[in-house]
Every structure is written in structure tokens, then in C-alpha cells.
SEVO-644733 format. One record per residue (C-alpha): x, y negated, z; residue in three letters; residue number from 1. Coordinates in steps of 0.02 Angstrom, whole numbers, plus 50000, padded with zeros to 5 digits. Last residue first. Example, Ala and Ser with C-alpha at 12.3 -4.5 7.8 and 13.67 -1.06 7.14 Angstrom:
BEGIN
<atom><u>50684</u><v>50053</v><w>50357</w><residu>SER</residu><num>2</num></atom>
<atom><u>50615</u><v>50225</v><w>50390</w><residu>ALA</residu><num>1</num></atom>
***
This chain:
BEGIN
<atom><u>50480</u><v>51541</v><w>50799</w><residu>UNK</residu><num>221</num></atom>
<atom><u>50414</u><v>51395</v><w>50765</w><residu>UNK</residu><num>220</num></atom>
<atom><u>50552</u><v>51274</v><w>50732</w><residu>UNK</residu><num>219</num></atom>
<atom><u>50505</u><v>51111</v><w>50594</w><residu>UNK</residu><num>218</num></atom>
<atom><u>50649</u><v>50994</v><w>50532</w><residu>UNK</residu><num>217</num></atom>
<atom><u>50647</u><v>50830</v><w>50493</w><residu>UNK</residu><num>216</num></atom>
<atom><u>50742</u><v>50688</v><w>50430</w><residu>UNK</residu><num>215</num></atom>
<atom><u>50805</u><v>50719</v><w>50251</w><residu>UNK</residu><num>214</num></atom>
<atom><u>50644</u><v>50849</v><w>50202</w><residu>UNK</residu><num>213</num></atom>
<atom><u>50537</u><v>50704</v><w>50263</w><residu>UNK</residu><num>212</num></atom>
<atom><u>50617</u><v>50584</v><w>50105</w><residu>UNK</residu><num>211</num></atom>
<atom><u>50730</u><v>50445</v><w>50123</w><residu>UNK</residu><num>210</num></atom>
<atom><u>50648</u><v>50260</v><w>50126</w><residu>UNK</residu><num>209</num></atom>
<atom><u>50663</u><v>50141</v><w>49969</w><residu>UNK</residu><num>208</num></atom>
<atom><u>50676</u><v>49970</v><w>50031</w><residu>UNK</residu><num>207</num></atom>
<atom><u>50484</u><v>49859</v><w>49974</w><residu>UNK</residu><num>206</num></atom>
<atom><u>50542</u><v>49695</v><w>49884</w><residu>UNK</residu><num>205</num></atom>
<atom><u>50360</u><v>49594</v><w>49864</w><residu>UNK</residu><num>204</num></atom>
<atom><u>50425</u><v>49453</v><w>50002</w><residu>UNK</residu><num>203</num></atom>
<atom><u>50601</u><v>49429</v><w>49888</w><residu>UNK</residu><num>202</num></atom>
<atom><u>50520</u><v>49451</v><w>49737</w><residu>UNK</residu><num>201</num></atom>
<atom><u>50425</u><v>49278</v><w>49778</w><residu>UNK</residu><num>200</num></atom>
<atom><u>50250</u><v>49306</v><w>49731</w><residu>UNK</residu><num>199</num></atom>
<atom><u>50141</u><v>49275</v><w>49894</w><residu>UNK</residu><num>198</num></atom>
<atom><u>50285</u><v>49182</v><w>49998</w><residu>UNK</residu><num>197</num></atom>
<atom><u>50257</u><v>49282</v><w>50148</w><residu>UNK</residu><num>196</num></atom>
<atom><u>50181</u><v>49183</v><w>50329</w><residu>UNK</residu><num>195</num></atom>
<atom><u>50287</u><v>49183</v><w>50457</w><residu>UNK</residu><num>194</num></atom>
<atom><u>50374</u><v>49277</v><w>50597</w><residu>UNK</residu><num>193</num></atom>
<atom><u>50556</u><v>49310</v><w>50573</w><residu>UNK</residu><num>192</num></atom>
<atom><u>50639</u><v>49426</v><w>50719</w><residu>UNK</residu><num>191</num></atom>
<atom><u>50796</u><v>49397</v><w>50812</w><residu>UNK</residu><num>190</num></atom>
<atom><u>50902</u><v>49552</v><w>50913</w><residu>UNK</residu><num>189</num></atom>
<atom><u>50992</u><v>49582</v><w>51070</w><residu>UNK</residu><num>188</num></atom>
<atom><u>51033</u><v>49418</v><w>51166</w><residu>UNK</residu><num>187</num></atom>
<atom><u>51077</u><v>49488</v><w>51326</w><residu>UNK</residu><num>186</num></atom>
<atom><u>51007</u><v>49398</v><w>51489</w><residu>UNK</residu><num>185</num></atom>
<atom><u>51081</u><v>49344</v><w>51665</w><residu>UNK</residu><num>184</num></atom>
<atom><u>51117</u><v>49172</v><w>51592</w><residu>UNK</residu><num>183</num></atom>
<atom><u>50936</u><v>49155</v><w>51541</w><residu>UNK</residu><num>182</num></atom>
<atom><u>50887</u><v>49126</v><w>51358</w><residu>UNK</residu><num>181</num></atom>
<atom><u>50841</u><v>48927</v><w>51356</w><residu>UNK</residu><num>180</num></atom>
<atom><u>50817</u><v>48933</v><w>51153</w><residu>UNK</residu><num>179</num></atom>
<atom><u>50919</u><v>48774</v><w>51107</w><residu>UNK</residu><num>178</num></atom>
<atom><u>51101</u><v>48797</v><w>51188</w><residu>UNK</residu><num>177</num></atom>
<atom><u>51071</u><v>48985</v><w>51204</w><residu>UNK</residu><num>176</num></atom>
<atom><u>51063</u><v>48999</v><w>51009</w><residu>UNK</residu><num>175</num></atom>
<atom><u>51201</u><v>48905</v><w>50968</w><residu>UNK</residu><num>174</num></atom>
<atom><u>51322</u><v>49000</v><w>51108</w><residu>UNK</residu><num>173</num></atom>
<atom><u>51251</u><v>49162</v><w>51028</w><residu>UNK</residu><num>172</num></atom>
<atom><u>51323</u><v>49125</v><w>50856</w><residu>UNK</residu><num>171</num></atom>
<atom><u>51292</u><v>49312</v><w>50762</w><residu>UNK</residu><num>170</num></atom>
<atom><u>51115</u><v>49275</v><w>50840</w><residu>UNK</residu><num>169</num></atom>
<atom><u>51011</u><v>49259</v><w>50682</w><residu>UNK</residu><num>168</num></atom>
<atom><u>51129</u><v>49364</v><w>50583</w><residu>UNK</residu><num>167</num></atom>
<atom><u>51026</u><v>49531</v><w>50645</w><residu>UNK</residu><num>166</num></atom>
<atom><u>50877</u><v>49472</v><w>50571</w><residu>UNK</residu><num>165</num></atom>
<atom><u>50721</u><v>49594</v><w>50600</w><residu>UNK</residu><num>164</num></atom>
<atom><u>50612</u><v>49532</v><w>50463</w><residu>UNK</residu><num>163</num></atom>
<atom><u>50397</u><v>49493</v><w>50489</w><residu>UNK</residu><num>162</num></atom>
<atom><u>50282</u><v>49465</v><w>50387</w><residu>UNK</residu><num>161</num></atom>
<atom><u>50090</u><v>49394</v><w>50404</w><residu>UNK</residu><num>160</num></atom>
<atom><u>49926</u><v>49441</v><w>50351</w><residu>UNK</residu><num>159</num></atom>
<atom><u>49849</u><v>49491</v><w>50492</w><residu>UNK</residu><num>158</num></atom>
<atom><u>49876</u><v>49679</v><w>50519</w><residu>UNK</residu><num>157</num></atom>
<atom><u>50046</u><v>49653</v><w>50456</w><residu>UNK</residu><num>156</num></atom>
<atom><u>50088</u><v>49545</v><w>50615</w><residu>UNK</residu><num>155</num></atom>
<atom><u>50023</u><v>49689</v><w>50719</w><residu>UNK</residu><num>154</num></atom>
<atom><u>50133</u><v>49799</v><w>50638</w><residu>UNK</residu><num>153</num></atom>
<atom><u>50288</u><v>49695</v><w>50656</w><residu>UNK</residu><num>152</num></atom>
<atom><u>50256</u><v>49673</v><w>50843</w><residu>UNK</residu><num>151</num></atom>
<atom><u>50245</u><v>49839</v><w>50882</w><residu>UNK</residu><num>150</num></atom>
<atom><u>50414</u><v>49861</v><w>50797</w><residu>UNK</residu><num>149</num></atom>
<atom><u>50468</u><v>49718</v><w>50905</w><residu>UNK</residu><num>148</num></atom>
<atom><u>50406</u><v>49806</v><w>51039</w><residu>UNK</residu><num>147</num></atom>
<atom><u>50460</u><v>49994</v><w>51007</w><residu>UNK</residu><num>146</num></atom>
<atom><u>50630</u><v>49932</v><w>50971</w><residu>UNK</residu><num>145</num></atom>
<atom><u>50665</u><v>49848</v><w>51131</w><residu>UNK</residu><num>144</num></atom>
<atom><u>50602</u><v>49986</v><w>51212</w><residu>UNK</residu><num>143</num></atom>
<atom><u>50735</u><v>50098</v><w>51120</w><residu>UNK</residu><num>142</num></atom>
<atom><u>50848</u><v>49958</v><w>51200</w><residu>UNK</residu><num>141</num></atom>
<atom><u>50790</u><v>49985</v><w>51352</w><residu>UNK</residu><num>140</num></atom>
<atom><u>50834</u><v>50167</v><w>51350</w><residu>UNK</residu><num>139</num></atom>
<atom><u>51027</u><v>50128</v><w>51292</w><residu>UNK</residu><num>138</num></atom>
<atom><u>51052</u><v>50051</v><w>51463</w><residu>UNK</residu><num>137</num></atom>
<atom><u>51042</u><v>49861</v><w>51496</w><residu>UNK</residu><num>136</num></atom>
<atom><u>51206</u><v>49783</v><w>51568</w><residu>UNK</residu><num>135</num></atom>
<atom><u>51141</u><v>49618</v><w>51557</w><residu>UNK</residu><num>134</num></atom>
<atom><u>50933</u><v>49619</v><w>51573</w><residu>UNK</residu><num>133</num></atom>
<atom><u>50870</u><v>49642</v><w>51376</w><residu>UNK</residu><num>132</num></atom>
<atom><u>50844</u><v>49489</v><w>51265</w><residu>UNK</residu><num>131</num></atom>
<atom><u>50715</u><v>49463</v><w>51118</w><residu>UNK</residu><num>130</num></atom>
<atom><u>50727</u><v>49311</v><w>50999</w><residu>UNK</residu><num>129</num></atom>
<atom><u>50551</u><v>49275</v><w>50912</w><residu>UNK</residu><num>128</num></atom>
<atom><u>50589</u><v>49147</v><w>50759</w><residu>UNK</residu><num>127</num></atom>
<atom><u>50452</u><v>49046</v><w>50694</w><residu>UNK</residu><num>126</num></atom>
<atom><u>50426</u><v>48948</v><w>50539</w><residu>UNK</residu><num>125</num></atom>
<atom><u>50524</u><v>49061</v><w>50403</w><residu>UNK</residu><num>124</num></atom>
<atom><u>50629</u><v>48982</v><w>50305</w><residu>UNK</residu><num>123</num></atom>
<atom><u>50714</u><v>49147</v><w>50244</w><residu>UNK</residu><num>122</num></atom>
<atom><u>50782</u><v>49137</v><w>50407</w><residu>UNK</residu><num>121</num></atom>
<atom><u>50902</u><v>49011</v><w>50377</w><residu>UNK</residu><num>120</num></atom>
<atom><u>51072</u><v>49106</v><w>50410</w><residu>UNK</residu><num>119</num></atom>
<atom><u>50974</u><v>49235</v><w>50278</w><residu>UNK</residu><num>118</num></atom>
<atom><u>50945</u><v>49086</v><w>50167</w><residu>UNK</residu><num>117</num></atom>
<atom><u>51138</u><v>49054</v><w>50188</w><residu>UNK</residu><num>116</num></atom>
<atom><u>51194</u><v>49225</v><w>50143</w><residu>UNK</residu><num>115</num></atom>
<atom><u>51086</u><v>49203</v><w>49979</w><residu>UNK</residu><num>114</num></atom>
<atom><u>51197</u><v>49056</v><w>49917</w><residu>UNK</residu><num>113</num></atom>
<atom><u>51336</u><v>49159</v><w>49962</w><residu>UNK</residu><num>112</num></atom>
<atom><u>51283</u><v>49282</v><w>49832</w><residu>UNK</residu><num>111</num></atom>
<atom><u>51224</u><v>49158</v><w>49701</w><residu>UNK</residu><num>110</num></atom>
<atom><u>51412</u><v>49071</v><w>49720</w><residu>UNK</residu><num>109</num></atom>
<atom><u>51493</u><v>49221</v><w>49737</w><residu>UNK</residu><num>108</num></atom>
<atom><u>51436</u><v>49290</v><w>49557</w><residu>UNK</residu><num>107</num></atom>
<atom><u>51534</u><v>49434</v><w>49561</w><residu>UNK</residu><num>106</num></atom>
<atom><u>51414</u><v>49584</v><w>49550</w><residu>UNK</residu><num>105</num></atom>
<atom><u>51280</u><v>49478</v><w>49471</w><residu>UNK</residu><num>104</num></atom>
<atom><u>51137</u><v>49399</v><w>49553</w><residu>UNK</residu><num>103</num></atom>
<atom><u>50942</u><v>49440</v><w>49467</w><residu>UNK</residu><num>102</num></atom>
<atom><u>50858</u><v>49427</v><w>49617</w><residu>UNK</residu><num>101</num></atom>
<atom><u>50792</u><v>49594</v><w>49631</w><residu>UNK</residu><num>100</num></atom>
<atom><u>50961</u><v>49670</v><w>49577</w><residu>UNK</residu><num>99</num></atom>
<atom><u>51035</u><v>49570</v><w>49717</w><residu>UNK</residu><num>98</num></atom>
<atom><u>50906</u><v>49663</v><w>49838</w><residu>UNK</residu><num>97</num></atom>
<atom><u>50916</u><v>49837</v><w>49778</w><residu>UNK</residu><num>96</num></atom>
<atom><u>51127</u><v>49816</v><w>49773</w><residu>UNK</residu><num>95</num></atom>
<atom><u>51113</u><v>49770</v><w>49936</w><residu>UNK</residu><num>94</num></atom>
<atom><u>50978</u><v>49910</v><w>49999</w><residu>UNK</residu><num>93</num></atom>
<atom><u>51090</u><v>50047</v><w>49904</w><residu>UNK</residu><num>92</num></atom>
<atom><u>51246</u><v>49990</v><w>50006</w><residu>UNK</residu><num>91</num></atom>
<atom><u>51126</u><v>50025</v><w>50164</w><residu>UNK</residu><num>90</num></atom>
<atom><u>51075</u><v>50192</v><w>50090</w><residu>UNK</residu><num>89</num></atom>
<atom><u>51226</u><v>50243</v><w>50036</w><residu>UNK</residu><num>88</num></atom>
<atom><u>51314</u><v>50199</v><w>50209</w><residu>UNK</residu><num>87</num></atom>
<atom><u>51173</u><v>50287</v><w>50316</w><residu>UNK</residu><num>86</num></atom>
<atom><u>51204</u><v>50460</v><w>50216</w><residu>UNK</residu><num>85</num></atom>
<atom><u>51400</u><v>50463</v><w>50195</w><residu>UNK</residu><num>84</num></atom>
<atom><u>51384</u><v>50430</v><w>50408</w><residu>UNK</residu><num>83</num></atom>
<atom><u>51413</u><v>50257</v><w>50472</w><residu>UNK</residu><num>82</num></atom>
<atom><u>51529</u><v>50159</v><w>50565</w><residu>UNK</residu><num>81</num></atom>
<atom><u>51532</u><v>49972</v><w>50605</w><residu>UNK</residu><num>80</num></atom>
<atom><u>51396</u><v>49958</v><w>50710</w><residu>UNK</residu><num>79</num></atom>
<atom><u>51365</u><v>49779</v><w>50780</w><residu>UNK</residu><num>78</num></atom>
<atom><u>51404</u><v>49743</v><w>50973</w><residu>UNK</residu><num>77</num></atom>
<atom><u>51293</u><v>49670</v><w>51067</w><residu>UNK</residu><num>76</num></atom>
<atom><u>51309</u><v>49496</v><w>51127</w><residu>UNK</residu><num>75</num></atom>
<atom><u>51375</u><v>49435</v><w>50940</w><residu>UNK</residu><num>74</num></atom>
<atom><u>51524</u><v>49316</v><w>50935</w><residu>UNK</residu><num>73</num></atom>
<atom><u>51549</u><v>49287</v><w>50742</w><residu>UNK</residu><num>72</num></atom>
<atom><u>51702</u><v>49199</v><w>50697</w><residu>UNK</residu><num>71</num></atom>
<atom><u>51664</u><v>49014</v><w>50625</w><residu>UNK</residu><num>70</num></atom>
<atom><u>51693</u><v>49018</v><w>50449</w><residu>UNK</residu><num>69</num></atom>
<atom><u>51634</u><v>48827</v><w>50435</w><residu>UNK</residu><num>68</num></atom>
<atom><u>51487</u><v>48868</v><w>50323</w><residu>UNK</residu><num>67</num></atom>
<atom><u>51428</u><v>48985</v><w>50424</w><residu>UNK</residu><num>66</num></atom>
<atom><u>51452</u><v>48878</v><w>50576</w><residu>UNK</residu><num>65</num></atom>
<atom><u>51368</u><v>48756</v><w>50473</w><residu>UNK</residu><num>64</num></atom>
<atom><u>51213</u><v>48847</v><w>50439</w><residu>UNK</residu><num>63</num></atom>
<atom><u>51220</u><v>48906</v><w>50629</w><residu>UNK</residu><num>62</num></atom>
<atom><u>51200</u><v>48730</v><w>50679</w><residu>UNK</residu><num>61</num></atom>
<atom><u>51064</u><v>48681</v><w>50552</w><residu>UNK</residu><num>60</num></atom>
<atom><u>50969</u><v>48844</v><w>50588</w><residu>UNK</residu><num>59</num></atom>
<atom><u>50962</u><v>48792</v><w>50788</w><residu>UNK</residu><num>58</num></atom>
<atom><u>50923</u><v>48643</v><w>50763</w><residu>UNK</residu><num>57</num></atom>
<atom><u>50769</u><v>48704</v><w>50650</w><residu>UNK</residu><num>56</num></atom>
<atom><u>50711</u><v>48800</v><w>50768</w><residu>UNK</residu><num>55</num></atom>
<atom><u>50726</u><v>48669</v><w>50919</w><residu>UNK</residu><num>54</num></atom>
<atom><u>50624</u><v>48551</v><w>50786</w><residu>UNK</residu><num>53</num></atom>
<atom><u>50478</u><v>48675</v><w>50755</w><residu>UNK</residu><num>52</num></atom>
<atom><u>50479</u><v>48836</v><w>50816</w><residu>UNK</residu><num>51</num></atom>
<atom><u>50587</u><v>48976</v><w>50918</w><residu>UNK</residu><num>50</num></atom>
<atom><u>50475</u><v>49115</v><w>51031</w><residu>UNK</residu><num>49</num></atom>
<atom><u>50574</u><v>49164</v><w>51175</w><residu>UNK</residu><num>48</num></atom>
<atom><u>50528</u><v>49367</v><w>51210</w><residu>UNK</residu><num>47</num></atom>
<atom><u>50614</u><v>49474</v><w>51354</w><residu>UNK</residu><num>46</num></atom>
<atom><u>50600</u><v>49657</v><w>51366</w><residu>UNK</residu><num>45</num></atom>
<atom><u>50619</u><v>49744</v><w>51502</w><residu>UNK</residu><num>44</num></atom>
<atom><u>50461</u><v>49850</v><w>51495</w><residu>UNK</residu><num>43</num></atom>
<atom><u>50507</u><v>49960</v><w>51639</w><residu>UNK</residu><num>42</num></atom>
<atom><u>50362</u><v>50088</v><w>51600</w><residu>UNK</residu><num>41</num></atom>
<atom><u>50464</u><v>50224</v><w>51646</w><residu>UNK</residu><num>40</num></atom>
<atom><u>50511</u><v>50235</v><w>51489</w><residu>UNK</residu><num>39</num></atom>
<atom><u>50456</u><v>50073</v><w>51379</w><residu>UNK</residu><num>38</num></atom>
<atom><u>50279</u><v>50094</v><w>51279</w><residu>UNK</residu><num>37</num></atom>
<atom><u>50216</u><v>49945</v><w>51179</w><residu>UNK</residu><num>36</num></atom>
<atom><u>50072</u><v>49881</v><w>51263</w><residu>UNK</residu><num>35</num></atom>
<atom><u>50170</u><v>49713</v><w>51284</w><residu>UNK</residu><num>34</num></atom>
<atom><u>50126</u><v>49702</v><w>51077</w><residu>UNK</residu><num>33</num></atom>
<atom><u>49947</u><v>49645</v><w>51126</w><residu>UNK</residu><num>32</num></atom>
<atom><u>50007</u><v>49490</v><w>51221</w><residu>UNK</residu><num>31</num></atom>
<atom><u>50120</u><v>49438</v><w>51064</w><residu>UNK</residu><num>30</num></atom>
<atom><u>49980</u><v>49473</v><w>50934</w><residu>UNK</residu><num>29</num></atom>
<atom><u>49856</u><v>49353</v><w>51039</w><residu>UNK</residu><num>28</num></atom>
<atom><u>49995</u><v>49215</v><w>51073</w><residu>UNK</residu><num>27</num></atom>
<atom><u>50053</u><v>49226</v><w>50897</w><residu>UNK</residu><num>26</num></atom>
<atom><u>49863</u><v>49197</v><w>50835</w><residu>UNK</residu><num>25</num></atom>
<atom><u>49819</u><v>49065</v><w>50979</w><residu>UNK</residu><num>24</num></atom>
<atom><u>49980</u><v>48943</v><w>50918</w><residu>UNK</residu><num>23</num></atom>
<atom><u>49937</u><v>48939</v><w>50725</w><residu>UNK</residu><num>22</num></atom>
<atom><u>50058</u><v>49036</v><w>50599</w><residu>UNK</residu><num>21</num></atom>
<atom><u>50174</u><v>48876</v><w>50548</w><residu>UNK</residu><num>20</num></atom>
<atom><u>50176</u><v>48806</v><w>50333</w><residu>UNK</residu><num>19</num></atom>
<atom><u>50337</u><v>48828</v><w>50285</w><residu>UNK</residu><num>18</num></atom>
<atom><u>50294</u><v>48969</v><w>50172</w><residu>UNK</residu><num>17</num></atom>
<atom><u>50402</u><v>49134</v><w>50186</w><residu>UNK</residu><num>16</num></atom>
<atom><u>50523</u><v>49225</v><w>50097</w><residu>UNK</residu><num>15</num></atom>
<atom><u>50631</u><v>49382</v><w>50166</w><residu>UNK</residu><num>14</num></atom>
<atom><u>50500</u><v>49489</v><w>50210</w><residu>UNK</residu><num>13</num></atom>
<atom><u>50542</u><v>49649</v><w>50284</w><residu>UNK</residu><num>12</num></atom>
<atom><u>50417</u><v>49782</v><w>50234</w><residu>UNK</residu><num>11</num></atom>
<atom><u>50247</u><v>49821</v><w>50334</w><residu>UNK</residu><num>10</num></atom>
<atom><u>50132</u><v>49900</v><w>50189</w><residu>UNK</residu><num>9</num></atom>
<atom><u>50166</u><v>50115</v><w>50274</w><residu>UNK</residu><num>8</num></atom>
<atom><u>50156</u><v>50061</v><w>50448</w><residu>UNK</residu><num>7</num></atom>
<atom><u>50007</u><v>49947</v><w>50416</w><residu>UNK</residu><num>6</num></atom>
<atom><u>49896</u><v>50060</v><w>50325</w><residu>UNK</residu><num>5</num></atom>
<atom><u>49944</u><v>50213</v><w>50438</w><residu>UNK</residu><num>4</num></atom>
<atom><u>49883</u><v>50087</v><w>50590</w><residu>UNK</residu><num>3</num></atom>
<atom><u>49721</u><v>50063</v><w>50517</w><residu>UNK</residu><num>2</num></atom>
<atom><u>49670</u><v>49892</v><w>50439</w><residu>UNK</residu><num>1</num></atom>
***
């Protein structure tokens, strides 16, 4: 696959099989995603790999902290503010994805239902949490970006998905308690690692992306 194939097919995948990706294929895509560049060449990334039964405690806990409406206690703080652009086109990714599963505008129960596969993972067999050194500067976490996104592509190169999941560490003290992330560590960000449901809508949804003209502008003179 060339890397334009994979950067333009990779889309989050929000269904997987249960069955796990085998041990020597994470390990190979993992090792080749610490080429990822990092200014300076720091690389201060961090990357604790979640499966099996410490996975699944830890979606059973959260689950119920959901369910419990447990305040969220995220390391890094979400963003809460966005411009006119950024907020249509993450209200248009909501409405894209409820449309794609058929849920009505006030069907809660379908909605919350949905919330709770999310809190799950999408069942996905492997979770890959990535932490940044406590009191990290905004260059490390570009880095952190360019590896998971490194990740992501090399995943899509063999057949697997991948989905950046932002709720997986809304409950931090969950997370440390089963995933051993160091005292001296931020939790920054979880990524889904699996293998996609072949015909779920939900691992064929592709987001629609804004056009060059939006994004880009050429000087030459």
C-alpha cells in the first residue's frame, strides 16, 4: 500500500471484532511508528498497550462511572471553544454518525446507548494509551500527534483500524489503577486498535473533510 493510499482509506473505526490483532504484528507496527518525527528528536512519548482482562476492567469501571454520572477528571484539559468553522464541522460529524445509525434527534435511549459503546471502545481488543512527561510543552504534544497518527497509518497498511478516543481517559484514576502509567506521567490521549467489523456502518462511516481552498493558502510573490 503507498502512504497516499493509507492516508486517504484510514477513517476512525468505531466497530471492531473481538477477535485480538496477534502479539508480533502490534509489536512490529509499534517499533516502526517510533520513527515518527518529535522536534529535537525528544520523542517523549509514552505507549501502554491495554488487552485482555486489565482492558476489560478497565471498560467495566468506566462503564459504570458513566453510568453513575461520575464527573469527568481528564489530565488535559478538553477544548471547549471553537471557531463558526470547527463547531459546524464537529456538530456535522454527530449528526453524520446518528444519521448512519438510523437514531432520532430525541431518542435518548439509542443515543446513550451509543455513549456507552464509545465508553467501551467500540469493543475493540486493544487500547494504546499515550502519556507525555508532566508539564509537557505544546511541542510534545504535536509529537504526540505525529505518533499516534503514524500509528494509524501503519495499522491501515495491514488491515486494521484504529479511533483516537478522547472518552477513554475522561476517568484517569480508573485508568492508572489497571494500566501502570507512571506517577510522573500525563495521560494525554487513548487509541482503539482492532480489527473493523467488515459491514457495520459504523467501520464503513468515512467524516467529510473541508476542502484545500479552506486550509491553504499559496504566497509567491
Amino acid at each position: 500500500m503507498r502512504a497516499n493510499d493509507a492516508v486517504v482509506s484510514r477513517k476512525s473505526i468505531r466497530a471492531f471484532e473481538p477477535k485480538e490483532v496477534p502479539r508480533a504484528l502490534l509489536e512490529r507496527i509499534l517499533e516502526d511508528a517510533l520513527r515518527a518525527p518529535s522536534w529535537g528528536n525528544t520523542q517523549p512519548w509514552g505507549l501502554n498497550i491495554l488487552s485482555g482482562k486489565a482492558l476489560d476492567r478497565i471498560k467495566e469501571e468506566c462503564l459504570a462511572a458513566f453510568r453513575e454520572e461520575r464527573p469527568i477528571q481528564p489530565e488535559v484539559e478538553r477544548p471547549m471553544t471553537w471557531t463558526e468553522a470547527e463547531t459546524r464541522r464537529y456538530k456535522g460529524l454527530g449528526r453524520e454518525l446518528y444519521e448512519t445509525m438510523r437514531i432520532g434527534r430525541e431518542d435518548r435511549q439509542k443515543r446513550k446507548a451509543y455513549e456507552e459503546q464509545v465508553i467501551l471502545c467500540f469493543g475493540a481488543p486493544h487500547l494504546i494509551y499515550l502519556h507525555l512527561k508532566s508539564g509537557f510543552n505544546v511541542y510534545a504534544m504535536m509529537d504526540a500527534g505525529c505518533i499516534l497518527q503514524t500509528i494509524a497509518l501503519l495499522a491501515t497498511e495491514e488491515g486494521l483500524g484504529t479511533c483516537f478516543l478522547a472518552r477513554s481517559i475522561l476517568f484517569p484514576d480508573i485508568v492508572r489503577r489497571h494500566a501502570r502509567i507512571p506517577a510522573d506521567r500525563t495521560l494525554v490521549m487513548g487509541m482503539a486498535i482492532g480489527h473493523p467489523q467488515p459491514e457495520h456502518p459504523l467501520a464503513t462511516f468515512q467524516s467529510q473533510r473541508g476542502t484545500p481552498e479552506e486550509f491553504i493558502d499559496w504566497i509567491d510573490e
